[in-house]
ROSE-4610 file (N, C-alpha, C; in Angstrom, 1 decimal, always signed):
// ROSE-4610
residu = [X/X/X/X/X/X/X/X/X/X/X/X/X/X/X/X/X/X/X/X/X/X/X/X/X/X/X/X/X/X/X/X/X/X/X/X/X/X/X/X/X/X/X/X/X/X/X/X/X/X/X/X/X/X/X/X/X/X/X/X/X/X/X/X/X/X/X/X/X/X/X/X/X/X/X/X/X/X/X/X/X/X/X/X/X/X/X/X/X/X/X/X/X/X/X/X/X/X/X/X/X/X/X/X/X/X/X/X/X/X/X/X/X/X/X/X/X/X/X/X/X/X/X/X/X/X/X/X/X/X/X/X/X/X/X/X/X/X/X/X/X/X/X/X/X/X/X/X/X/X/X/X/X/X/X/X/X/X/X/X/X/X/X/X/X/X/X/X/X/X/X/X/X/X/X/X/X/X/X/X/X/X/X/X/X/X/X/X/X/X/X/X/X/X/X/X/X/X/X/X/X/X/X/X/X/X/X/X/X/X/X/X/X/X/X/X/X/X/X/X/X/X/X/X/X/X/X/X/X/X/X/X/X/X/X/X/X/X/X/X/X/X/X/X/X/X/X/X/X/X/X/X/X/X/X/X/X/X/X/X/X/X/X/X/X/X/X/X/X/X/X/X/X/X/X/X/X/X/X/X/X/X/X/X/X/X/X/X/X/X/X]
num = [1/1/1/2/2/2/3/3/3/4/4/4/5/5/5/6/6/6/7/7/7/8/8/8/9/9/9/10/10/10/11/11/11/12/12/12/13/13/13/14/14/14/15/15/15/16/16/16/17/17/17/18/18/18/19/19/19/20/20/20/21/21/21/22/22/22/23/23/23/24/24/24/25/25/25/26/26/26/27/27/27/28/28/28/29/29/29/30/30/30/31/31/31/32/32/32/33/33/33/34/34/34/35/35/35/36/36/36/37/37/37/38/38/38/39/39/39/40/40/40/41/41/41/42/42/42/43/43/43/44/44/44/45/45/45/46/46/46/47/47/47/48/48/48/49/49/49/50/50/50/51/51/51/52/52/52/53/53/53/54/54/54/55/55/55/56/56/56/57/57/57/58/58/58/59/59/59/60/60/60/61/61/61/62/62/62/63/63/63/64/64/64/65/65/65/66/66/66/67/67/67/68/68/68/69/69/69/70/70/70/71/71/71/72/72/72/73/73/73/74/74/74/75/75/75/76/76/76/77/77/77/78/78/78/79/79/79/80/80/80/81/81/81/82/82/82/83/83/83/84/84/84/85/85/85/86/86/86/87/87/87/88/88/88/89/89/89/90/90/90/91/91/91/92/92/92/93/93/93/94/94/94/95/95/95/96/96/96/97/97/97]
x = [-40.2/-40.5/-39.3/-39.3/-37.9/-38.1/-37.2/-37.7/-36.6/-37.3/-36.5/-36.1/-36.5/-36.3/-34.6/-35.0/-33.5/-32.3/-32.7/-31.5/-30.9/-32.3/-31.7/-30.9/-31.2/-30.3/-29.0/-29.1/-27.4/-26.9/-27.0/-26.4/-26.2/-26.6/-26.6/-25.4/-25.3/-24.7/-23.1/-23.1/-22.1/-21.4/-21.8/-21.3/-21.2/-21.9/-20.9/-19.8/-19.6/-18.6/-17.2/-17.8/-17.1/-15.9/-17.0/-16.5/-16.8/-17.3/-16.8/-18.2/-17.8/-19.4/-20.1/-19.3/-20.0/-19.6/-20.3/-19.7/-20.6/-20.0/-20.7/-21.1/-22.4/-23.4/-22.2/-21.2/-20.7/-19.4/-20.1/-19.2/-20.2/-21.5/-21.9/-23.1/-22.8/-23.2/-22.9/-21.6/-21.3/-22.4/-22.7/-23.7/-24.8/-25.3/-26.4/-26.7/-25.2/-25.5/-25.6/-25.0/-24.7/-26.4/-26.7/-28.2/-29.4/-28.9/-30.3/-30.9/-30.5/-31.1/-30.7/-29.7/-29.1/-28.5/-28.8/-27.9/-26.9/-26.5/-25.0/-24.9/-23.2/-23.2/-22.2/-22.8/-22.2/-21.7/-20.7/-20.6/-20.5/-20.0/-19.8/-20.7/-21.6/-23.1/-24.1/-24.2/-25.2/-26.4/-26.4/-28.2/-28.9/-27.9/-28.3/-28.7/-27.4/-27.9/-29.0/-29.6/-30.8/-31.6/-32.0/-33.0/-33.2/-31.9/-31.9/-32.5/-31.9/-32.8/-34.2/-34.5/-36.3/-36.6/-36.3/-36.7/-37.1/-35.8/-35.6/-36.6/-37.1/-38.2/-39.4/-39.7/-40.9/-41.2/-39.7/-40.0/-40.0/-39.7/-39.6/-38.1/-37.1/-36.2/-36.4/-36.8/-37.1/-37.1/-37.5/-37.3/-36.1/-35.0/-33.8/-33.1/-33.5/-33.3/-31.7/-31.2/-29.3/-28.9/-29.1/-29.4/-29.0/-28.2/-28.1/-27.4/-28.0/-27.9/-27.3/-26.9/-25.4/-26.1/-26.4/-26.9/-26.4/-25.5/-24.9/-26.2/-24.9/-26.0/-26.6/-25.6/-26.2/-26.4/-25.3/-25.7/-25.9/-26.3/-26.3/-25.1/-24.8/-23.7/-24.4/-24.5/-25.2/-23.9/-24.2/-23.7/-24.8/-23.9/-24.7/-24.2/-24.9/-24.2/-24.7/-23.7/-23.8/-24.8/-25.9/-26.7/-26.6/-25.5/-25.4/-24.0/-23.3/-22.3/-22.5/-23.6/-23.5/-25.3/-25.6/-27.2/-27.6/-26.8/-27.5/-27.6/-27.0/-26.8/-26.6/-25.1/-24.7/-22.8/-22.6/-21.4/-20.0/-19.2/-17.8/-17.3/-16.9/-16.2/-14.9/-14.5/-13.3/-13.7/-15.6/-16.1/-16.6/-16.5/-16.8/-15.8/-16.0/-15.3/-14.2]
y = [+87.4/+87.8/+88.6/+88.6/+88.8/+90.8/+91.1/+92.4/+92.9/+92.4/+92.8/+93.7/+95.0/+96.3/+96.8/+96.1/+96.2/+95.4/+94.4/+93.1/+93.6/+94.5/+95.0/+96.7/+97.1/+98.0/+98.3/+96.5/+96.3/+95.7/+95.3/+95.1/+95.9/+97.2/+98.5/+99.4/+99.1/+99.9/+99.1/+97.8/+96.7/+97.4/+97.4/+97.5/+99.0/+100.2/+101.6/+102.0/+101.0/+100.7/+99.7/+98.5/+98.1/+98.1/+98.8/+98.8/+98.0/+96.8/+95.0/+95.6/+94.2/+94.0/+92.8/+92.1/+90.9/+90.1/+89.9/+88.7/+87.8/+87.1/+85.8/+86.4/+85.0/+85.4/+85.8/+85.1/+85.2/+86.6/+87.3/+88.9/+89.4/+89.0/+90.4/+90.5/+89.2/+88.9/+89.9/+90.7/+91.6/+92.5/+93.0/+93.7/+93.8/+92.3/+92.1/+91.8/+91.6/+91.5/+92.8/+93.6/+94.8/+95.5/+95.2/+95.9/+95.2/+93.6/+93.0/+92.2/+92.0/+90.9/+89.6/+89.5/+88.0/+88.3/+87.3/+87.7/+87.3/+86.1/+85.5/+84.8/+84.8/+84.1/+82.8/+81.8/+80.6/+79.7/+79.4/+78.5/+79.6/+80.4/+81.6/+81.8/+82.3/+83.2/+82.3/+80.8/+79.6/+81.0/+81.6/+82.2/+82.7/+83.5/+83.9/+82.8/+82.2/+81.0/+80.0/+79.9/+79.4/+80.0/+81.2/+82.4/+81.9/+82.0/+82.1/+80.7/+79.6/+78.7/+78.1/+79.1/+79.5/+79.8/+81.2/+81.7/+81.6/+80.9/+79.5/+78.6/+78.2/+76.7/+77.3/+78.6/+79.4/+80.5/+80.4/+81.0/+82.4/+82.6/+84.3/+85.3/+84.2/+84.9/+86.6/+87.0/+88.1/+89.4/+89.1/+89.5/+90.4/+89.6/+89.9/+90.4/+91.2/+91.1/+90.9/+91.3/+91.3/+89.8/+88.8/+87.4/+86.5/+86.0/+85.2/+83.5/+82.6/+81.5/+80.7/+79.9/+79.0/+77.9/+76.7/+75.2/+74.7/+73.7/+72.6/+71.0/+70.2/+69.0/+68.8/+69.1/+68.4/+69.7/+71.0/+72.7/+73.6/+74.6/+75.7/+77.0/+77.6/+78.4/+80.4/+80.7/+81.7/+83.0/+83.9/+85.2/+86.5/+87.7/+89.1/+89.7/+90.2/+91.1/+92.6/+93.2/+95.1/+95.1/+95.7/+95.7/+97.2/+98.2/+99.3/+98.9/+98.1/+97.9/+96.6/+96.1/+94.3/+94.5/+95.4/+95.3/+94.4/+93.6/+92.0/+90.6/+91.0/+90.4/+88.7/+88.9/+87.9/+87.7/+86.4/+86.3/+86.6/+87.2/+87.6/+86.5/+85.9/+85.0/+84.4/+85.4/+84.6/+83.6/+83.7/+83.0/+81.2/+81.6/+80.2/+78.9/+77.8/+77.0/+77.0]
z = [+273.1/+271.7/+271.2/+270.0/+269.0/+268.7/+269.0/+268.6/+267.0/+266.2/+264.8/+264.5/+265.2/+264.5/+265.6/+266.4/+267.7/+266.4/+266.1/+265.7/+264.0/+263.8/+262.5/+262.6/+263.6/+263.9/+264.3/+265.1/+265.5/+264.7/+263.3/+262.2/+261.6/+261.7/+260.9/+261.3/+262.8/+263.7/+263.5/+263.8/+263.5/+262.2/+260.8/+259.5/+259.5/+260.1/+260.1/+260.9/+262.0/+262.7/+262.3/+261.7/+261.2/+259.7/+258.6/+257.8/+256.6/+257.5/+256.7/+255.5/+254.5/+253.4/+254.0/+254.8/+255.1/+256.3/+257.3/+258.5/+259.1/+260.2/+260.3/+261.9/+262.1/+262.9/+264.7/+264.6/+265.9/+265.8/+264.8/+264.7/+265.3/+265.4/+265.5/+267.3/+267.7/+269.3/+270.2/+270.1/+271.2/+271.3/+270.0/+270.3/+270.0/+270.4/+270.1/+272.1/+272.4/+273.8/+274.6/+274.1/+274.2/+274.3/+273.2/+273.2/+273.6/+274.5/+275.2/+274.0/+273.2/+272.5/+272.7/+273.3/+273.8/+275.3/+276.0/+277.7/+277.8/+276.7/+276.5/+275.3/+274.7/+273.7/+274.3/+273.4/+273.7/+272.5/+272.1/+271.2/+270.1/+270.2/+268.8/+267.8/+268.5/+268.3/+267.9/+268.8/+268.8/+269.3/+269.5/+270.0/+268.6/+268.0/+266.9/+265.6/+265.8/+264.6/+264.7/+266.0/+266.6/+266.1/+266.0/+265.9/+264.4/+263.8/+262.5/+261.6/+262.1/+261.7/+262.4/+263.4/+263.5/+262.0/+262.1/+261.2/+259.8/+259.7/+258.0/+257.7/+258.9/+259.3/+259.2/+260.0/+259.5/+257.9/+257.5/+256.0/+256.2/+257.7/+257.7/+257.4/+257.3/+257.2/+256.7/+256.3/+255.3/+256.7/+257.8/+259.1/+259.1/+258.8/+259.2/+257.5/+256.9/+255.3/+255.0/+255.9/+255.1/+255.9/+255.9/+256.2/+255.1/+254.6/+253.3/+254.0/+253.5/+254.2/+252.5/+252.9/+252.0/+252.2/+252.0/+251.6/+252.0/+252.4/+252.1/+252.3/+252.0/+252.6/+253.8/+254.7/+255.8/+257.1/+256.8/+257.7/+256.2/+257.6/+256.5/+256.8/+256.1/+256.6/+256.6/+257.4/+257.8/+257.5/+256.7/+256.2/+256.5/+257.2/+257.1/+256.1/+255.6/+254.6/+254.5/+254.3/+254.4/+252.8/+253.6/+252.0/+251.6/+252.4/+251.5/+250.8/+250.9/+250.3/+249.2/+249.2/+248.5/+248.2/+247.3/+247.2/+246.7/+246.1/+245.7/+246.3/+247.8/+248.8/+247.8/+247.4/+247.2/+248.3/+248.2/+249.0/+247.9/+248.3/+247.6/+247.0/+245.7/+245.5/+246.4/+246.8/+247.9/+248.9/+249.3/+250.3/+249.5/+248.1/+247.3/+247.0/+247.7/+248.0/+246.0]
């Protein structure tokens, strides 16, 4: 079982540490391994982005609230975003093709 309140804390901890407004799912594995939510990352944070399109397929995303997922046709492109820095959790123009 997923313990959300762990995964949203090491995104919290990630972005006061970091700095960033926004990164991708395989920035933030260390320490998600770090804190036992993953035993390894493989494929540059395939465990998380698994989780995440669980999540998508069940309509829970809302789980993970600083989570913003991008469309394309055929993937989706998975963004964290610092929601004390980006409260509209939208992506920076520099990230738009």
């Amino acid at each position: 079982m997923v313990d959300f309140i762990i995964i949203n804390a090491a995104i919290d901890e990630y972005f006061q540490k970091s700095n960033a407004a926004i990164c991708k799912p395989k920035d933030l594995m260390p320490i998600f391994i770090k804190r036992g939510v993953f035993q390894s990352d493989n494929q540059k944070g395939n465990p998380f982005r698994k989780l995440l399109r669980l999540l998508h397929k069940k309509n829970q995303l809302e789980q993970i609230p600083s989570v913003l997922v991008e469309k394309k046709n055929k993937n989706c492109y998975w963004w964290i975003v610092n929601l004390k820095k980006n409260e509209k959790k939208q992506l920076p123009t520099s990230l738009h093709p």
